[in-house]
LOSE-724100 format. One record per residue (C-alpha): residue number from 1; residue in three letters; z, x negated, y negated. Coordinates in pm, whole numbers. Layout:
N
NUM; ala; Z; X; Y
...
//
This chain:
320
1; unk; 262; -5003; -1040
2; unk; 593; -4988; -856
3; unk; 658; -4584; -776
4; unk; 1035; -4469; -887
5; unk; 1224; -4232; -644
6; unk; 1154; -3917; -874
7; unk; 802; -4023; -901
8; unk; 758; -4042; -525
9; unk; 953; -3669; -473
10; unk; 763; -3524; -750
11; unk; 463; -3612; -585
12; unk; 571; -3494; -256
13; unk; 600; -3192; -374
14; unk; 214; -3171; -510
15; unk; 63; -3302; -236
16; unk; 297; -3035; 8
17; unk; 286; -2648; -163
18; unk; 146; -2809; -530
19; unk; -210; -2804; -741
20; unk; -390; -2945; -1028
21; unk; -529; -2643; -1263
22; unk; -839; -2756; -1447
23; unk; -920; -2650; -1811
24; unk; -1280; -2499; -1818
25; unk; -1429; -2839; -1984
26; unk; -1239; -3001; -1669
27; unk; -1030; -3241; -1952
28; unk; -733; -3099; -1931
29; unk; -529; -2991; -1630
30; unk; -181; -2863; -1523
31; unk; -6; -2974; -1246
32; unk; 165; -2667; -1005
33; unk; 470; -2716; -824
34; unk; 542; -2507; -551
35; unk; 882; -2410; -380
36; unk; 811; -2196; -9
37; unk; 1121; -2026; 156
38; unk; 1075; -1762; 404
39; unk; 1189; -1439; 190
40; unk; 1230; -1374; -180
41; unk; 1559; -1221; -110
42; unk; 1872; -1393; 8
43; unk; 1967; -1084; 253
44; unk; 1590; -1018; 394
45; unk; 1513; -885; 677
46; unk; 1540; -1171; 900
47; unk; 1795; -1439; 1035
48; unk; 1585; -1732; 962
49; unk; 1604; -1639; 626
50; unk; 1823; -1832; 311
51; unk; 2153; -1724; 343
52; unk; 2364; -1746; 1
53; unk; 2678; -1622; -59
54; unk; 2729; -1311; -262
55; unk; 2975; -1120; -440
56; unk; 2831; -828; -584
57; unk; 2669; -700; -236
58; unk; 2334; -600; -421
59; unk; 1995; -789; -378
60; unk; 2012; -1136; -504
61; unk; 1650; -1347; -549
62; unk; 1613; -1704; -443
63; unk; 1532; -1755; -787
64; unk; 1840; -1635; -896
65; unk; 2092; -1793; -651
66; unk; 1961; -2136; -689
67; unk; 1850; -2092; -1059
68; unk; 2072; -2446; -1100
69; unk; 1871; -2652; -881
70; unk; 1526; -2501; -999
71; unk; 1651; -2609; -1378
72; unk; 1731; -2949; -1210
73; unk; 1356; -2995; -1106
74; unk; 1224; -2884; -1469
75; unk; 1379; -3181; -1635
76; unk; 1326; -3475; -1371
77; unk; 980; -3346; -1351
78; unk; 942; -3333; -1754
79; unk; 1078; -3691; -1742
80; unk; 850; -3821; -1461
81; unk; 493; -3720; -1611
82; unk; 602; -3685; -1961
83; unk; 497; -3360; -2013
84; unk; 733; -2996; -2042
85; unk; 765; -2901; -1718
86; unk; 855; -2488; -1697
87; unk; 977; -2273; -1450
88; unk; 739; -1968; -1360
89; unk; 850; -1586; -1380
90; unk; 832; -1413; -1096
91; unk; 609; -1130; -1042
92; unk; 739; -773; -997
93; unk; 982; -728; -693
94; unk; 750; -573; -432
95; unk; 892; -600; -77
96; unk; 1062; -840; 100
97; unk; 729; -949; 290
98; unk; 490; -1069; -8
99; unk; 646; -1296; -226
100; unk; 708; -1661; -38
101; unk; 689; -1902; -309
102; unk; 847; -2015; -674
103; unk; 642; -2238; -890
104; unk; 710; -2461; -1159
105; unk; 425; -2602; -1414
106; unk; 331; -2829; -1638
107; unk; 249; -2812; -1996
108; unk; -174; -2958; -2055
109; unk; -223; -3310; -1960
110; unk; -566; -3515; -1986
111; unk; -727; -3568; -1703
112; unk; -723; -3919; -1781
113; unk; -399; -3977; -1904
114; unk; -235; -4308; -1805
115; unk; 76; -4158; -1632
116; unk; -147; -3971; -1358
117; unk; -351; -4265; -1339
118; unk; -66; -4468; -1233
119; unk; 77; -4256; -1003
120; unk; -228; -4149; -818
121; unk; -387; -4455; -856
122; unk; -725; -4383; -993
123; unk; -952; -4360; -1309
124; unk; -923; -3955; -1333
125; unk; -792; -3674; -1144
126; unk; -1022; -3418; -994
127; unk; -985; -3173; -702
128; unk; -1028; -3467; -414
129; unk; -720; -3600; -587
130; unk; -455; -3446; -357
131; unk; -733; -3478; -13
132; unk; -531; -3782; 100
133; unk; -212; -3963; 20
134; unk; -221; -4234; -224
135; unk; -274; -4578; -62
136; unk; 10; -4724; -242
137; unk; 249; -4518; -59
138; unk; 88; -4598; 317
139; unk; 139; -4958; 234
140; unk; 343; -5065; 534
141; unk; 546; -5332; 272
142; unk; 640; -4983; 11
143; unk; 1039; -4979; -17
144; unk; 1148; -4701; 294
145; unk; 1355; -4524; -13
146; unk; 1038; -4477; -190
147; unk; 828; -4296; 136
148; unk; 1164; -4103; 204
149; unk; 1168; -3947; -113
150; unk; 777; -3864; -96
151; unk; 827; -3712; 245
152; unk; 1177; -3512; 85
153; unk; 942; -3385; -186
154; unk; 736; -3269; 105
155; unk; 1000; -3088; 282
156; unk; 1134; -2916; -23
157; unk; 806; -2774; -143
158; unk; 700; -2657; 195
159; unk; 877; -2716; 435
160; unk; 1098; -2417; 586
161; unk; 1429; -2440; 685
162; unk; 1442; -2377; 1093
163; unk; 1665; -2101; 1315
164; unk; 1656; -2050; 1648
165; unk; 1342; -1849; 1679
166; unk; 1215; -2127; 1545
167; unk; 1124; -2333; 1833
168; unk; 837; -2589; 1936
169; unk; 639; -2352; 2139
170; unk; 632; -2018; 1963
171; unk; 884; -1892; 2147
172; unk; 1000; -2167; 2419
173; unk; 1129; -2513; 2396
174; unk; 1402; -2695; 2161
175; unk; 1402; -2591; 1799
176; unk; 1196; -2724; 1561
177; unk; 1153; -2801; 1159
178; unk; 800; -2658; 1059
179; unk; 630; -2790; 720
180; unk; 334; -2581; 625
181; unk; 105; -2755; 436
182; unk; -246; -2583; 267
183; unk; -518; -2513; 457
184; unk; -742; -2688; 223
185; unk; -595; -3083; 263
186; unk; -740; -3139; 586
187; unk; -634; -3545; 555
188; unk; -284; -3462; 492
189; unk; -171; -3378; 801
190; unk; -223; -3663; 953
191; unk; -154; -3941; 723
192; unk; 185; -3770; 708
193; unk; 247; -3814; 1091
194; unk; 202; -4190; 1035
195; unk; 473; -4214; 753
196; unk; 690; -4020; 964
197; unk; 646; -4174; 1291
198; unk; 537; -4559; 1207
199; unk; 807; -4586; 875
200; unk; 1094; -4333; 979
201; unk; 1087; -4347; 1345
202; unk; 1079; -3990; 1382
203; unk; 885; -3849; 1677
204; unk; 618; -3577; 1570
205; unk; 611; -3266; 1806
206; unk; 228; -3147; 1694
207; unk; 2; -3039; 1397
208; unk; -128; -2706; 1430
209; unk; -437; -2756; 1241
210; unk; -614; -2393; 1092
211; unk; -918; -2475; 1264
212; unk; -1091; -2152; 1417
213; unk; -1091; -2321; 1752
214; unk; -674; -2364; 1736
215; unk; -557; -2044; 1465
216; unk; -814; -1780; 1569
217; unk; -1210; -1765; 1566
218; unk; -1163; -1493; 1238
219; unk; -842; -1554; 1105
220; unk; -811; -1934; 1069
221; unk; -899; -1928; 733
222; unk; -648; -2041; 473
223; unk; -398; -2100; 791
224; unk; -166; -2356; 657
225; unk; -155; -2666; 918
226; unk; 185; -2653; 1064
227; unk; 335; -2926; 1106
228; unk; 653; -2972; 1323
229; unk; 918; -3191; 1423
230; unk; 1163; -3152; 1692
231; unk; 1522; -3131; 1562
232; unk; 1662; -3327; 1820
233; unk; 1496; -3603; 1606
234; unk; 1657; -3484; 1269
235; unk; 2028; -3581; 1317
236; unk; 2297; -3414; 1125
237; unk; 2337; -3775; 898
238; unk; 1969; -3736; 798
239; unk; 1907; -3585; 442
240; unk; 1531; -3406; 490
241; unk; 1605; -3190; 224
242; unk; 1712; -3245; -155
243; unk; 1714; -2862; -235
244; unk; 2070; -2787; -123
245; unk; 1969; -2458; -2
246; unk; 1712; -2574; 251
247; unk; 1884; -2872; 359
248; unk; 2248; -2633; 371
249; unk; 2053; -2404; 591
250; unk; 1943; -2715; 764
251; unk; 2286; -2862; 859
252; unk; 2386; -2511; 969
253; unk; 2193; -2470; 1241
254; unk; 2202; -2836; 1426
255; unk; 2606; -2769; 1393
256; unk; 2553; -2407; 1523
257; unk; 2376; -2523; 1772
258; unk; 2510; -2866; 1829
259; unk; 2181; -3036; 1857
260; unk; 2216; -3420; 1987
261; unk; 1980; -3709; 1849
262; unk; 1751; -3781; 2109
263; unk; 1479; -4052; 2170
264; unk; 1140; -3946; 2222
265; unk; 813; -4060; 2235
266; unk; 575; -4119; 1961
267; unk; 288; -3859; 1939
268; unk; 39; -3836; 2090
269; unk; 96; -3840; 2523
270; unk; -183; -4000; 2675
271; unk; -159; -3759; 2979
272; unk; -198; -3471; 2736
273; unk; -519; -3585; 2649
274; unk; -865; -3346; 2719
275; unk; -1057; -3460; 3003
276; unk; -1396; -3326; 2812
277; unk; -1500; -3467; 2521
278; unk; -1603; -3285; 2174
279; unk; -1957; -3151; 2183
280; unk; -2169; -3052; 1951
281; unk; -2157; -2614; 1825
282; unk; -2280; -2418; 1564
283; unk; -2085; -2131; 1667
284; unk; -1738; -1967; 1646
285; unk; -1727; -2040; 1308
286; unk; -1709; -2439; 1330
287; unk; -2043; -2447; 1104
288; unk; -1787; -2358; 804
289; unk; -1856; -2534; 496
290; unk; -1515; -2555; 377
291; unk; -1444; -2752; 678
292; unk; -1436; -3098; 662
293; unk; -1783; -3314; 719
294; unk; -1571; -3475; 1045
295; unk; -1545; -3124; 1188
296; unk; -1814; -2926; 1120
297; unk; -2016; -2803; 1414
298; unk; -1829; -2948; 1696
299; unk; -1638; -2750; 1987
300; unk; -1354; -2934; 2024
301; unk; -1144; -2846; 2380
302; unk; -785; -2821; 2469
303; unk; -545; -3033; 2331
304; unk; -756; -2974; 2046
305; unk; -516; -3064; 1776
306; unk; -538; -3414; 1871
307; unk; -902; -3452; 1899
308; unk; -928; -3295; 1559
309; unk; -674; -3576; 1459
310; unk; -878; -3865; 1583
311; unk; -1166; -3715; 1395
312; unk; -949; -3664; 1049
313; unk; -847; -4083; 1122
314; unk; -533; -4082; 1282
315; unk; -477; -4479; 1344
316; unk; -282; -4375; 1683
317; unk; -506; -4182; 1880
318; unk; -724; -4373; 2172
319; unk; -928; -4202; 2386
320; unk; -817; -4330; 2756
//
């Protein structure tokens, strides 16, 4: 099946902040959009957040400032699988510190039916349906139009629009664009550096995986893997968002800031590379079930984020 544009950003933006609800009998499912942004108010408490003009002066939601685009989604969406696509209502307004996300969802669909099929390329979905990125779209020979709108879909649905706190070393370095993607798509991560790196050209900073040994021996759990470009990489030509109000927000800061494209090298650095190999641990939490089977029980040392990529398949990484 040749993948559409729509197709390819609607699926983007499953596979980044998105589900697939199961009925109890597991033959019907829904399919759960999600939209991240920093705060659910446009004048929250901090810079980095969506800034949208206002008239009134009172507290405006996301949802309500961009209620255009959000309508937008419902019917490309609804034409795309086929299916009534609906915008959620938000829950109750409780602080400008809980609520992160808007969600759109689908009316039932089998579990078999021939439009999923297509698009994810197999018999039936299930929940190892959105572990790794269909093959179709790492073919090498796949249009560039089509894996730019897949990796746009990405960016919209959680991806988060960058200031200048934002930078690639918590708290040091250039700027960077951060996509957070969930904690429980451990093959994600890096199947997306190779569409960005070996079919865009763009230079990936790091993955910051939620593994216990790299997000915290307690709190790692549900960590989203952040995953982040420099935006010396992103010139102000380059279209990474479709939502207006991230990629606005985008365009803001590399002309605030006057960010110049620059050429780096693809990841990873050879030099960077750990001198001790991963060993074999059944503590600190790396006995997890919920991790993956290429993970479990092994101490990984520093960089660890790129020993955890070679083990999750990344096609770049070489021990020297």
């Amino acid at each position: 099946m040749i993948i559409k544009e729509d197709e390819a950003y609607a699926m983007g933006m499953l596979f980044g902040k998105g589900d697939i609800l199961f009925s109890p009998t597991r033959d019907l499912c829904n399919l759960q959009f999600g939209i991240r942004f920093r705060r659910p108010t446009v004048n929250a408490l901090r810079r980095d957040n969506i800034s949208v003009p206002t008239t009134g002066g009172g507290i405006v939601s996301i949802q309500r400032s961009v209620f255009n685009e959000f309508r937008d989604l419902e019917q490309r969406f609804t034409r795309v699988f086929g299916v009534k696509i609906s915008l959620q209502p938000l829950p109750p307004e409780r602080g400008t510190w809980e609520r992160k996300g808007i969600f759109l969802r689908s009316d039932d669909l089998s579990t078999r039916a021939g439009r999923l099929q297509d698009l994810f390329g197999v018999s039936e979905v299930t929940d190892d349906t959105l572990q790794h990125i269909p093959t179709e779209l790492l073919d090498p020979s796949k249009p560039l139009n089509i894996i730019k709108a897949f990796l746009q879909g990405i960016a919209d649905s959680c991806g988060l629009p960058p200031s200048e706190v934002s930078s690639a070393y918590s708290g040091g370095g250039p700027p960077r664009l951060q996509i957070e993607l969930e904690w429980r798509r451990w093959y994600i991560p890096a199947e997306l550096c190779q569409l960005f790196q070996e079919r865009l050209g763009i230079s990936v900073n790091m993955i910051n995986y939620g593994h216990p040994l790299v997000r915290g021996i307690n709190s790692y759990r549900g960590q989203n893997h952040q995953f982040r470009i420099y935006l010396d990489q992103l010139g102000i030509d380059k279209t990474i968002f479709r939502l207006n109000f991230k990629q606005h927000a985008f365009k803001a800061l590399l002309n605030r800031l006057n960010i110049k494209p620059k050429r780096r090298k693809p990841c990873p650095y050879r030099r960077r590379f750990a001198t001790k190999l991963p060993k074999q641990c059944r503590s600190h939490n790396e006995n997890d079930p919920d991790l993956p089977a290429e993970l479990r029980n092994i101490h990984f040392s520093k960089p660890r984020n790129y020993q955890i990529c070679e083990k999750l398949g990344c096609i770049r990484i070489r021990q020297p």
